[in-house]
Rosetta silent file (secondary structure, phi, psi, omega in degrees, C-alpha in Angstrom):
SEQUENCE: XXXXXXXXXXXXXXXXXXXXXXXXXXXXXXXXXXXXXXXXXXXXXXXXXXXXXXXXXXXXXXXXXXXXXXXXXXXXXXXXXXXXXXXXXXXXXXXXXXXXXXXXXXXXXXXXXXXXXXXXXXXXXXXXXXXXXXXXXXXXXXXXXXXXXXXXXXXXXXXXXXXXXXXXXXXXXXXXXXXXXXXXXXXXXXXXXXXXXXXXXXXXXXXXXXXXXXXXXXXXXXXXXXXXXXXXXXXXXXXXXXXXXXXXXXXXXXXXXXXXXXXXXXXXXXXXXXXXXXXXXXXXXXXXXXXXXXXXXXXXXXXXXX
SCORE:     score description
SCORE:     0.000 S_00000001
   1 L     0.000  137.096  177.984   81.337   80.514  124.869 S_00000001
   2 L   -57.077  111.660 -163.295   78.502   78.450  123.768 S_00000001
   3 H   -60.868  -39.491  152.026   79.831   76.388  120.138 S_00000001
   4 H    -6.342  -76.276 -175.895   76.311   77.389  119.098 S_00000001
   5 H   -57.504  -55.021 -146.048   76.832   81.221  119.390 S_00000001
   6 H   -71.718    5.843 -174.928   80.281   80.948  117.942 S_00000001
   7 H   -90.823   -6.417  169.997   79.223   78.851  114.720 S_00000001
   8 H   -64.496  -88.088  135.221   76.864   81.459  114.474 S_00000001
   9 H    24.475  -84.328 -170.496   79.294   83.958  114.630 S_00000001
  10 H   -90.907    8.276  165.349   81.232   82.716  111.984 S_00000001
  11 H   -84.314  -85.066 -159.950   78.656   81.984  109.401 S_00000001
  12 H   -33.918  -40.235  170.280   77.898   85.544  109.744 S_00000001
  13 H   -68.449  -41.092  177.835   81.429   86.858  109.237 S_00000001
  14 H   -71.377  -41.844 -170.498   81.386   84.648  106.240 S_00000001
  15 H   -80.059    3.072  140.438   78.374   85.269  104.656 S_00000001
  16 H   -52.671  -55.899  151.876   79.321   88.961  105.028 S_00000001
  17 H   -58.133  -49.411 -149.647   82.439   88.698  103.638 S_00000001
  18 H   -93.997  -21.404 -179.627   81.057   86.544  100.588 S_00000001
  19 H   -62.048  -72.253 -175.860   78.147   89.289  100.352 S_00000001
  20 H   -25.736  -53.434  166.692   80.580   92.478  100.096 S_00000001
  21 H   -65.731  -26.421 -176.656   82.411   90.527   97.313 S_00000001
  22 H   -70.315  -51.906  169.406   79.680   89.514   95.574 S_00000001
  23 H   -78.762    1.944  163.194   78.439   93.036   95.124 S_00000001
  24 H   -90.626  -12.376  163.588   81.593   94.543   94.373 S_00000001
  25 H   -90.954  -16.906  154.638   81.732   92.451   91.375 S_00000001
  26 L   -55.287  -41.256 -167.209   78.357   92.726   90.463 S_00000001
  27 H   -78.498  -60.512  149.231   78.973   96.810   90.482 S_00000001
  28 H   -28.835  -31.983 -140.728   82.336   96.016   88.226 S_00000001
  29 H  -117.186  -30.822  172.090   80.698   93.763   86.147 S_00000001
  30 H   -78.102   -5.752 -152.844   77.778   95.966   85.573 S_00000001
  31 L  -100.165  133.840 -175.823   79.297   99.371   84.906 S_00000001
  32 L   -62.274  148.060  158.975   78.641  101.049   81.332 S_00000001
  33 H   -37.369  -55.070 -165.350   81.747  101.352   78.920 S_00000001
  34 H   -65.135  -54.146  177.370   80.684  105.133   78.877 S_00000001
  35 H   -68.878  -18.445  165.290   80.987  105.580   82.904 S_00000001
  36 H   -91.255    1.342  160.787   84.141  104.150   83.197 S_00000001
  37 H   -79.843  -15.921 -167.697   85.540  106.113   81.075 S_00000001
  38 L   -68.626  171.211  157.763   84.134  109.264   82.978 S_00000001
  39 L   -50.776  153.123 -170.472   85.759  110.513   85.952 S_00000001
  40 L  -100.417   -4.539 -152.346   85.161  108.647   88.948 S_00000001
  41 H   -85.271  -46.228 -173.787   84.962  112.126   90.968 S_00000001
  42 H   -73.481  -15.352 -137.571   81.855  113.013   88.722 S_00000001
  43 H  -115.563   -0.411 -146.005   79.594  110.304   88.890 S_00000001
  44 L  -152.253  125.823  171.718   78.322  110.637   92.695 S_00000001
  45 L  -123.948  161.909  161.718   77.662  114.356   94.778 S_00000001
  46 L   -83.116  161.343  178.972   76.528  114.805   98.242 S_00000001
  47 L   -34.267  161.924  167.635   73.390  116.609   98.959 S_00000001
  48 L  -134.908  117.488  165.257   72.964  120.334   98.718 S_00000001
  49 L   -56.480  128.315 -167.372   71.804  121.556  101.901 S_00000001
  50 L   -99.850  -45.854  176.038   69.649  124.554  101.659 S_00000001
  51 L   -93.166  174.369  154.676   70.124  125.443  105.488 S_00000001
  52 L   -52.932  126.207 -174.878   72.738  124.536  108.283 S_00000001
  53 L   -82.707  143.178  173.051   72.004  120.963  109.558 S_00000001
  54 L   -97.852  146.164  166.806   70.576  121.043  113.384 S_00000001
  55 L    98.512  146.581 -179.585   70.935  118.520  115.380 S_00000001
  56 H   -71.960  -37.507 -177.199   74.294  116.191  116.382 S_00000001
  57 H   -83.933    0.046  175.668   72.750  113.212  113.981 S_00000001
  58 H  -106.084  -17.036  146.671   72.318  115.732  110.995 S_00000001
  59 H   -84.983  -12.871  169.877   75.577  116.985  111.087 S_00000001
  60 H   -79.844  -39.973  171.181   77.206  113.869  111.429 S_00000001
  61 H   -32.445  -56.432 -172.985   75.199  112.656  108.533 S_00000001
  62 H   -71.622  -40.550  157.914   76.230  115.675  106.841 S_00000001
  63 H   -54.168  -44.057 -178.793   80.026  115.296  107.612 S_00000001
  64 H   -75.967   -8.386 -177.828   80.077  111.511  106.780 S_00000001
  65 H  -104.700  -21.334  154.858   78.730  111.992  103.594 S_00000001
  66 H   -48.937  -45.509  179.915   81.407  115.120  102.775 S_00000001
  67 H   -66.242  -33.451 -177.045   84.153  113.102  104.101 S_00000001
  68 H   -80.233  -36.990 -165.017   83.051  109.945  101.679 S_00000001
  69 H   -56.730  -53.649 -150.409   82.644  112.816   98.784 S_00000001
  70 L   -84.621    7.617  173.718   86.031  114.165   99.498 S_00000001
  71 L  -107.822  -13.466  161.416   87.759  111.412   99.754 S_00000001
  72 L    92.019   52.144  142.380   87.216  110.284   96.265 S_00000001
  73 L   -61.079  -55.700 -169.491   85.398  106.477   97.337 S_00000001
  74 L    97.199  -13.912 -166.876   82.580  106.869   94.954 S_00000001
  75 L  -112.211  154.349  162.488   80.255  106.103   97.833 S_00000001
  76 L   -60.383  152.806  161.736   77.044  107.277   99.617 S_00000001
  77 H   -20.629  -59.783 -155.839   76.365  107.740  103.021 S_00000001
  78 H   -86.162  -57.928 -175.752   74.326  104.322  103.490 S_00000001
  79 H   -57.315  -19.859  164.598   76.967  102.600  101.314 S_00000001
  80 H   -88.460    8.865  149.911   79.912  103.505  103.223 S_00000001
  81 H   -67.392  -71.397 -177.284   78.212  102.713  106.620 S_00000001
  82 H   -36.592  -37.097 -171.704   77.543   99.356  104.864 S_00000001
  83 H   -81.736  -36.800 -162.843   81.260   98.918  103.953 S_00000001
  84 H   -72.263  -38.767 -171.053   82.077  100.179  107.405 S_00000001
  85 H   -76.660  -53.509 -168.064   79.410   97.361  109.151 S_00000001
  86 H   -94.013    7.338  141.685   80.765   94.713  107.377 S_00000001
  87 H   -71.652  -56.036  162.752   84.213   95.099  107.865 S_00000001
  88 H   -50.590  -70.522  178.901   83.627   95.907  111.686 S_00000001
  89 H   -91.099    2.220  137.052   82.332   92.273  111.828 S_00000001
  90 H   -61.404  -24.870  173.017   84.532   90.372  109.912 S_00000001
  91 H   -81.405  -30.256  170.122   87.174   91.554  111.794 S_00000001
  92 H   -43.638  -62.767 -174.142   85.184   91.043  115.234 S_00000001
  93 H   -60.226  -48.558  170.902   84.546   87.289  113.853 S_00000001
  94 H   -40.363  -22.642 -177.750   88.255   86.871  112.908 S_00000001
  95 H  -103.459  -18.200 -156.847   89.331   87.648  115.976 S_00000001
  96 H   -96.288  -52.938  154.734   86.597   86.667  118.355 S_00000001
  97 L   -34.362  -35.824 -160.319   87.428   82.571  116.371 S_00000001
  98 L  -106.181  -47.297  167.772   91.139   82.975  116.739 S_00000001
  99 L  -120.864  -31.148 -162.747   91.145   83.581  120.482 S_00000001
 100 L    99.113   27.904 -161.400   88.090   83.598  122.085 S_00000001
 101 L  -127.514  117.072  178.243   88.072   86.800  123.919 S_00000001
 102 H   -90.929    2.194 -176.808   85.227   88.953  123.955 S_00000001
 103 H   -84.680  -65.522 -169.889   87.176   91.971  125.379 S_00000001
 104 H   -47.097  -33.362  171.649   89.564   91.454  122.246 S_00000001
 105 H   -67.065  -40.810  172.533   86.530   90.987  119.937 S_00000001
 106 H   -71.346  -29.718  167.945   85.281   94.352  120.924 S_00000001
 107 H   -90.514  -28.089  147.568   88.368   96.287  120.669 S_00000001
 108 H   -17.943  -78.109 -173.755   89.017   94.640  117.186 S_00000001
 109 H   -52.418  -31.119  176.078   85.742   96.209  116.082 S_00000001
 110 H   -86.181  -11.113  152.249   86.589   99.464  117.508 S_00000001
 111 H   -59.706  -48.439 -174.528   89.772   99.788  116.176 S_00000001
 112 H   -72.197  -57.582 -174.939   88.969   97.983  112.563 S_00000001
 113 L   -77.864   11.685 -165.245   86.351  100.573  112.442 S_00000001
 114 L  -123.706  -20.790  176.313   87.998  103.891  113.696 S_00000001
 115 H   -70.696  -62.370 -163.331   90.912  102.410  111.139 S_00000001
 116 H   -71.718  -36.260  178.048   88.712  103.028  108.724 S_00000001
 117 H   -63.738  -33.095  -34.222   87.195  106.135  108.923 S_00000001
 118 H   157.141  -77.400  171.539   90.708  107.429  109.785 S_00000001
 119 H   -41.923  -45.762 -174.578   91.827  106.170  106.080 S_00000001
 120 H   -75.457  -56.762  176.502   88.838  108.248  104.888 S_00000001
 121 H   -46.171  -31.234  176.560   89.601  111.626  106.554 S_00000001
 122 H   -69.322  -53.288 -175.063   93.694  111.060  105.554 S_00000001
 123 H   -64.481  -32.679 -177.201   92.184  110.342  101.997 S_00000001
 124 H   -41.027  -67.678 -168.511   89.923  113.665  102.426 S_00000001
 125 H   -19.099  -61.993 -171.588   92.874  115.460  103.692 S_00000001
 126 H   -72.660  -24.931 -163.000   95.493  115.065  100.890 S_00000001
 127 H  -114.014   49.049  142.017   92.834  115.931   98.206 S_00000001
 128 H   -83.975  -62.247  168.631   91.884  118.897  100.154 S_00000001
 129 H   -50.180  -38.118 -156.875   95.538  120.045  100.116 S_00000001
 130 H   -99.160  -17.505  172.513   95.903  118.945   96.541 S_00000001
 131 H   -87.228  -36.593 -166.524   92.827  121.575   95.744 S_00000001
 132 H   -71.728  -36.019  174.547   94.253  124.398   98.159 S_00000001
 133 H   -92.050   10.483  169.200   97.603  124.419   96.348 S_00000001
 134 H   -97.582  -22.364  179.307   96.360  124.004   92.618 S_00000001
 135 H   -62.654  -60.864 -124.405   93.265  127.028   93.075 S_00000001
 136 H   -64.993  -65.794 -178.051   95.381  129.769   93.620 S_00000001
 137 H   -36.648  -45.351  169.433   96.911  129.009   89.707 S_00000001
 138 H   -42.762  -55.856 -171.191   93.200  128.264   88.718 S_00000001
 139 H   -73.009  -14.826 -143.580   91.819  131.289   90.368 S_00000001
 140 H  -110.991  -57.439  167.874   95.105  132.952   87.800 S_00000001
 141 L  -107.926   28.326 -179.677   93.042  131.653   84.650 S_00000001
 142 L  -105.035  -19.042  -16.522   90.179  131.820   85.412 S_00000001
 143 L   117.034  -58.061  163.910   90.952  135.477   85.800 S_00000001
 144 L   -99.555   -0.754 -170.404   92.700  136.062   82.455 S_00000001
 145 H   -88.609  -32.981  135.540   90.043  134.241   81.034 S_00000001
 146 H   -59.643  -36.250  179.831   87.684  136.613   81.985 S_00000001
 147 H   -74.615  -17.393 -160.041   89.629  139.430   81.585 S_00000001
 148 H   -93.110  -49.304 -139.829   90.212  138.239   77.356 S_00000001
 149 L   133.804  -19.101 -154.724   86.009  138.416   77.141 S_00000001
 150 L  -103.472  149.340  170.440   84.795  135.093   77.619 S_00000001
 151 L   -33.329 -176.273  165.143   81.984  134.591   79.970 S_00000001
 152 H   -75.685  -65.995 -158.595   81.838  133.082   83.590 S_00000001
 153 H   -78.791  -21.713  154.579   80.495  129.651   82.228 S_00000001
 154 H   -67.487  -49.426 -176.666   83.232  129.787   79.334 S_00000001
 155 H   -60.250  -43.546  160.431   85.946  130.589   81.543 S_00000001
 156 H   -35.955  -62.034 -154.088   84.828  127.768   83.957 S_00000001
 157 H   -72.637  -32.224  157.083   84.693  125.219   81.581 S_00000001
 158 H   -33.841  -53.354 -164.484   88.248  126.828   80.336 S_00000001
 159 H   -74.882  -72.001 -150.909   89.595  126.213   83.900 S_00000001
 160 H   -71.607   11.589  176.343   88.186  122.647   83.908 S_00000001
 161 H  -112.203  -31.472  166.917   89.627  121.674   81.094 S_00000001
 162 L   -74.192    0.373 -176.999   93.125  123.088   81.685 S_00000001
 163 L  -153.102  158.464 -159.984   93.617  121.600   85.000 S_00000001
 164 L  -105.027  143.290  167.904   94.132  118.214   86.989 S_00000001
 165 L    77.814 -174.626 -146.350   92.749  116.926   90.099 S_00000001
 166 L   -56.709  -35.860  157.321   90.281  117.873   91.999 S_00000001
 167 H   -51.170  -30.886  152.715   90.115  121.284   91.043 S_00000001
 168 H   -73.946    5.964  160.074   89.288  120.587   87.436 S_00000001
 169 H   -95.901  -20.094  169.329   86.834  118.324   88.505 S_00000001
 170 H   -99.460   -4.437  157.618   84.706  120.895   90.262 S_00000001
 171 L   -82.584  -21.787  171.328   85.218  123.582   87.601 S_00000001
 172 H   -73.688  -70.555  171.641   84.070  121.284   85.166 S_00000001
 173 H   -29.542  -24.195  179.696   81.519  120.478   87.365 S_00000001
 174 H   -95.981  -31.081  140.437   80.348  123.740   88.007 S_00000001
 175 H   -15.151  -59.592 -162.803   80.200  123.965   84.041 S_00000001
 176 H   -85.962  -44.897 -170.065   78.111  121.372   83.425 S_00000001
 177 H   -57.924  -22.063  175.857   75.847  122.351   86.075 S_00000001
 178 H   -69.388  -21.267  170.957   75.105  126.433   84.263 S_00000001
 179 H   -45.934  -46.097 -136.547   74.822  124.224   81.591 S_00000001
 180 H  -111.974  -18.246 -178.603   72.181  122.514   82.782 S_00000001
 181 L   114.415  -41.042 -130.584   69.945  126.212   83.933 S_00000001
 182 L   -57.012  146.398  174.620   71.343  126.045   87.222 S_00000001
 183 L   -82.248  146.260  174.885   71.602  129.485   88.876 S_00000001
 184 L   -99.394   54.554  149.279   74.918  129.928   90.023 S_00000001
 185 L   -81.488  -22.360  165.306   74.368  131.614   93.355 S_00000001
 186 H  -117.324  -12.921  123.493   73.633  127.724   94.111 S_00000001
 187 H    11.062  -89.807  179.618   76.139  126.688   92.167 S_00000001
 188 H   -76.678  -43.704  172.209   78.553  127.775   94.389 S_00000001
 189 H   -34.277  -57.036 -177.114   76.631  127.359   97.068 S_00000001
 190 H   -69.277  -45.495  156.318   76.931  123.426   96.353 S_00000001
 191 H   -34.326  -37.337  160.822   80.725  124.155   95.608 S_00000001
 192 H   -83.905  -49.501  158.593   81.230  125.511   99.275 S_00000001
 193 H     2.441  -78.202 -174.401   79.290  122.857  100.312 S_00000001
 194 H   -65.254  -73.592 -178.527   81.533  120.236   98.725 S_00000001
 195 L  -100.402  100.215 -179.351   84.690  121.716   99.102 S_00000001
 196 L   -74.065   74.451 -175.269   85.171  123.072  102.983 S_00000001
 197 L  -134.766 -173.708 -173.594   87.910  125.471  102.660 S_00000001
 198 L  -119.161  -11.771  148.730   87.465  129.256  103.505 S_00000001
 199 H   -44.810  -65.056  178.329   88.697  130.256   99.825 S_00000001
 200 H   -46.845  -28.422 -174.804   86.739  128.489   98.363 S_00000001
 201 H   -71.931  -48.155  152.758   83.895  130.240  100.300 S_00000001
 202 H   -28.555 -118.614  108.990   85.695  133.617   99.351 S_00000001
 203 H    57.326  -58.155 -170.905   85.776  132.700   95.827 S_00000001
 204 H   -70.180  -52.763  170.491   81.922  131.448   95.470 S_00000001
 205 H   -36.707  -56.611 -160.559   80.750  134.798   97.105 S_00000001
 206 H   -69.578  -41.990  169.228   82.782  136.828   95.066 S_00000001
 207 H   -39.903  -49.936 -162.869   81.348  135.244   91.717 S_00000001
 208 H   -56.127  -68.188  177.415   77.902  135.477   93.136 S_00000001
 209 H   -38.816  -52.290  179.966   78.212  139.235   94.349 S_00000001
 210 H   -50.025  -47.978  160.247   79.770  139.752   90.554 S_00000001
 211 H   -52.193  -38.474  168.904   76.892  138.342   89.123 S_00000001
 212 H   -52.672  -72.917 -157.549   74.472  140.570   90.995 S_00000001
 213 L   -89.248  -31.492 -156.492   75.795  143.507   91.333 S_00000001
 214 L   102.415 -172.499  160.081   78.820  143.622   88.991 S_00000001
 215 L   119.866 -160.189 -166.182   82.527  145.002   89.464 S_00000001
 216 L   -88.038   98.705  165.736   86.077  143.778   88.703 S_00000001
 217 H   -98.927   -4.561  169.317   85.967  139.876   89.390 S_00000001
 218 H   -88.000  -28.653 -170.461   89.509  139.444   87.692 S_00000001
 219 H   -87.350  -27.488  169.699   91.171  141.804   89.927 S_00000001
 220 H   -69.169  -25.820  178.826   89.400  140.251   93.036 S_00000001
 221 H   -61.250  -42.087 -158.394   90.195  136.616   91.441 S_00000001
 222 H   -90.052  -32.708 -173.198   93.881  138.005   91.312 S_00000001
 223 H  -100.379  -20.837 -171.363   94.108  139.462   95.588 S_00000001
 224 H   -91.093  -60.847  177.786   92.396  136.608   96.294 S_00000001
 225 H   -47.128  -29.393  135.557   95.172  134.032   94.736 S_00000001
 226 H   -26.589  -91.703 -175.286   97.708  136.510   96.097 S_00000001
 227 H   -38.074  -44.152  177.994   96.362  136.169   99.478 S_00000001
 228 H   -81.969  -39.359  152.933   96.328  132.158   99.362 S_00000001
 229 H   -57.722  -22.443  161.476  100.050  131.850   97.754 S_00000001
 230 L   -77.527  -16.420 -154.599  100.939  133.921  101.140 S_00000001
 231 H   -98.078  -33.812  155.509   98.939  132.096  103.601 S_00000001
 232 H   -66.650    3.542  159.318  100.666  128.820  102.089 S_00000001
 233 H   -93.997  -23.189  177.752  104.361  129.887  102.465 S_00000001
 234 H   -83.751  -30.014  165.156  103.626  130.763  105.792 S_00000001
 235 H   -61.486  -38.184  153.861  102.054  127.560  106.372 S_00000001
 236 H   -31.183  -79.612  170.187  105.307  126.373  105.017 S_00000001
 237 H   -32.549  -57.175 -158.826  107.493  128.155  107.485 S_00000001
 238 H   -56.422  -45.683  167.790  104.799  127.018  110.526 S_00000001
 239 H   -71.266  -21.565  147.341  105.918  123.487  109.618 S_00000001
 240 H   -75.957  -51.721  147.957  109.075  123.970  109.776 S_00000001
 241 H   -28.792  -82.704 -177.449  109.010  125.266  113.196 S_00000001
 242 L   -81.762   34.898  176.976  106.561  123.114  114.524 S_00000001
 243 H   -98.969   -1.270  164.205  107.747  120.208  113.015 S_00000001
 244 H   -61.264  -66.792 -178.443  109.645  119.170  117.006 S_00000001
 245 H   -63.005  -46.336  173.388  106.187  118.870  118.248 S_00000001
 246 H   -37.838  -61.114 -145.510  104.537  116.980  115.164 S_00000001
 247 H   -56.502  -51.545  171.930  107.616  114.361  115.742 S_00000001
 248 H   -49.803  -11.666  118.811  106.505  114.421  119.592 S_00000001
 249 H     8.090  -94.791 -148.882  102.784  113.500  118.353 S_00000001
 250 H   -79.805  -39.016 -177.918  103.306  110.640  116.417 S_00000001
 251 H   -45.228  -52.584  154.142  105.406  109.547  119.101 S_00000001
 252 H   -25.136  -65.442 -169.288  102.965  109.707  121.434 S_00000001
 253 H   -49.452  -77.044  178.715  100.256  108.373  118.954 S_00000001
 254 H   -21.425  -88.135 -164.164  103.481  105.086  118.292 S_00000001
 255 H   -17.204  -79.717  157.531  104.708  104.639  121.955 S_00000001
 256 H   -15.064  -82.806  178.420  101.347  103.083  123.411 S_00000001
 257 H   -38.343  -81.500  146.866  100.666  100.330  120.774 S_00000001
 258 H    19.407 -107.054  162.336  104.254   99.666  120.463 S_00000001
 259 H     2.327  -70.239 -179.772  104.488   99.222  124.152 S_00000001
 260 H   -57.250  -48.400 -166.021  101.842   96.785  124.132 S_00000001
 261 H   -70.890  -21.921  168.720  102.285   94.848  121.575 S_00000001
 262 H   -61.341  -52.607  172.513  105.989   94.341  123.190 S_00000001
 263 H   -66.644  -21.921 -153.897  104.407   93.041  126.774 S_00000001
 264 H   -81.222  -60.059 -175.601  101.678   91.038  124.576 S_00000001
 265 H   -51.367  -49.222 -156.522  104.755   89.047  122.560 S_00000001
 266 H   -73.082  -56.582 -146.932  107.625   89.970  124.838 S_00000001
 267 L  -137.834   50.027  168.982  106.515   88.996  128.019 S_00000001
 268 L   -42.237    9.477 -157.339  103.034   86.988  127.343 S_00000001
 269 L  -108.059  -56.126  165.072  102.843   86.390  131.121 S_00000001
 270 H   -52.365  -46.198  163.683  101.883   90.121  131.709 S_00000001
 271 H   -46.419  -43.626 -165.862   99.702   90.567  128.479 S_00000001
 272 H   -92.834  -28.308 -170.449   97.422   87.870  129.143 S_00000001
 273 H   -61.457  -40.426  156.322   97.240   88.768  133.419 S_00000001
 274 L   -51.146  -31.455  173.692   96.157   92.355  131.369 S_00000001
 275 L  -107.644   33.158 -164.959   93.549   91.130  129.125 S_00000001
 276 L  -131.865  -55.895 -121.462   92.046   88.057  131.349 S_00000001
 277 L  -108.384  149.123 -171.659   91.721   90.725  134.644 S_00000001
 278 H   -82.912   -6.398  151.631   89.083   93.363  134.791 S_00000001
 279 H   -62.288  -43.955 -173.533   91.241   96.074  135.998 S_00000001
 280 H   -86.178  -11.587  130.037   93.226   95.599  133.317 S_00000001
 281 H   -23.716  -79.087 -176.580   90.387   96.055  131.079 S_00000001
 282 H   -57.593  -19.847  144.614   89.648   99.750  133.055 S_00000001
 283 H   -36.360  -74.790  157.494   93.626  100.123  132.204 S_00000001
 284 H   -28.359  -86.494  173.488   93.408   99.738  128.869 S_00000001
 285 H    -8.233  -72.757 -178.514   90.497  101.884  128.451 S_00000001
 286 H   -65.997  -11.619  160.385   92.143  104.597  130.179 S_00000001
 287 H  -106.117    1.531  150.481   95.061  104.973  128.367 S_00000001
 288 H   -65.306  -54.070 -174.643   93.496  104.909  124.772 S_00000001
 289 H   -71.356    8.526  165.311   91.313  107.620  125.947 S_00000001
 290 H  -103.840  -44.529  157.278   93.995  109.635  127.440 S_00000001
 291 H   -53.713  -31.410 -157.125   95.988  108.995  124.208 S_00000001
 292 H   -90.551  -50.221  155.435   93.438  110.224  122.022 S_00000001
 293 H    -4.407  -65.972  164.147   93.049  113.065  124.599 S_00000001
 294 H   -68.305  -27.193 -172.494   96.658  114.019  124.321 S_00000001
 295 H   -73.158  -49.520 -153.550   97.039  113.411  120.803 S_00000001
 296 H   -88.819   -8.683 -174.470   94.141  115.805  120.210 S_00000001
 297 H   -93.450  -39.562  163.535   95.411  118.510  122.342 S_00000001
 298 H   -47.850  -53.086 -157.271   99.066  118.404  120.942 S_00000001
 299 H   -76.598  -34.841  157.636   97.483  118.550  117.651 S_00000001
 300 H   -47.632  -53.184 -151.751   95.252  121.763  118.739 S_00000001
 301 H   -72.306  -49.865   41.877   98.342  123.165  119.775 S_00000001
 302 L    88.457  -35.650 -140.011  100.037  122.903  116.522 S_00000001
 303 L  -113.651  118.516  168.731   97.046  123.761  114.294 S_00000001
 304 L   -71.187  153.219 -178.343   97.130  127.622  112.818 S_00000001
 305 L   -95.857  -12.205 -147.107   93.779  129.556  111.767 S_00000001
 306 L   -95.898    0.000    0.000   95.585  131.296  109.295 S_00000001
């Protein structure tokens, strides 16, 4: 490679690196007394959609910026593509400097960046799970709290103040916003929005309808928490079952790398005739994308609607 290119290269990766720090301590350095004491959950929402986004770039837009909400980041759309960019090429430059490989430089980036996103959805995940087993108890006082006399937007603010994690950050949230005039039929609306569960969806409707029309919303608040304390012991059992096939998964997922990184180390005579030869390029290839393939099929297999 041309010393040119690569000093190029690596000025970029630095001055990349040296940005990203500089503005995470500028954002540190700058942040009011009064916001850091708030929640960090509070300070940043994703859009509220009025319709379903069309088109494959407006749902991914619209996913990547749920997935950054829900994972509890703090960031935007454009900033975590930015965090995402410049990670993807510092790791490119580190690697593309250290050997010299442009096959190696390229899976580096695709890895470093599929790492990350990966990190986000895992962070999504748990504080999905951490809402679906704290509503049903929520949905419980929220429920007698209504049922005593007090209002919808008292009993919210009730809820958000008795309870941790993410559900008491979106009942408070849903607080401040009736506070604020908002109607809550979009309210909730932004509340299914935010939080992708099919309760939750259950649960905003039923408010809504209540507001309209009227009718018992503590005894539907009550079958509906009922119904979600069943469908999570049974989700209980299903992992216990199916937990032979999870182990057979990750093995799967494990096995590959593993594997490699054994011929890369083990046997460096084999590793390098694999990464030098252009077959062994069209090798490669074909057995990440038959891993992910398998991985994704196992994991369909596995996954209950219930």
């Amino acid at each position: 490679m041309d010393i040119n290119l690569l000093s190029v290269i690596v000025f970029a990766s630095c001055a990349v690196v040296g940005g990203a720090l500089m503005s995470m301590i500028r954002s540190w350095w700058q942040r009011a007394p009064e916001e850091e004491a708030a929640p960090q959950q509070l300070r940043r929402l994703p859009k509220l959609h009025d319709v379903e986004a069309v088109g494959l770039i407006a749902q991914f837009d619209a996913w990547f910026e749920r997935m950054l909400s829900l994972s509890g980041w703090n960031l935007s759309s454009v900033e975590g593509a930015t965090v995402i960019l410049l990670l993807t090429l510092t790791a490119g430059g580190s690697v593309l400097v250290l050997t010299d490989n442009l096959f190696l430089t390229l899976l580096a980036v695709g890895v470093s960046a599929a790492a990350i996103v990966v990190a986000a959805m895992i962070a999504q995940q748990r504080r999905l799970a951490q809402f679906e087993a704290q509503f049903p108890t929520a949905l419980d006082l929220l429920a007698r709290a209504v049922r005593a006399g007090e209002s919808l937007e008292q009993s919210l603010t009730l809820v958000g103040d008795a309870s941790a994690g993410p559900v008491g950050i979106e009942m408070r949230r849903c607080s401040k916003q009736l506070e604020f005039g908002l109607p809550l039929a979009t309210c909730m609306r932004g509340l299914t929005q935010r939080i992708c569960l099919m309760d939750v969806r259950i649960f905003g409707n039923a408010v809504a309808v209540h507001r309209e029309a009227g009718g018992d919303l503590p005894q539907t608040l009550d079958r509906l928490a009922a119904v979600i304390r069943d469908r999570q012991r049974y989700q209980i059992q299903l992992k216990g079952v199916t937990a032979a096939g999870r182990l057979s998964s990750i093995l799967i997922l494990v096995l590959g790398p593993l594997l490699f990184l054994f011929l890369f180390f083990g046997h460096p005579e084999y590793g390098q005739k694999l990464l030098n030869d252009s077959t062994g390029h069209y090798m490669l290839g074909t057995a990440v994308v038959l891993q992910v393939i398998g991985v994704i099929w196992v994991t369909k297999l596995l996954k209950s609607d219930y």
